[in-house]
Steps between C-alpha positions, in 0.01 A plus 500: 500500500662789393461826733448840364407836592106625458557568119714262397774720378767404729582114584560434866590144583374129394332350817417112498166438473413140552201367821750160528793539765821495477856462684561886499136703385567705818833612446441578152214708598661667737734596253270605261342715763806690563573579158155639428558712816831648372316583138228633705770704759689631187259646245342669801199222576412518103 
């Protein structure tokens, strides 16, 4: 799942998207999360 910002004009990240577990999901969301916090934190919550 790729995330973008509200008009699609800027790519973000690519989150996995998938409702069977795996060794790691939470880590990698957690990582995910942080990026989208730093694009949010540097084009000014955009």
């Amino acid at each position: 799942m790729a995330v973008v910002t509200a008009d699609c004009s800027k790519f973000v990240c690519e989150a996995p998207y998938s409702k069977k577990d795996f060794a790691g999901r939470e880590e990698i969301s957690r990582q995910k999360i942080a990026v989208i916090k730093k694009f949010l934190a540097d084009n000014g919550g955009n």
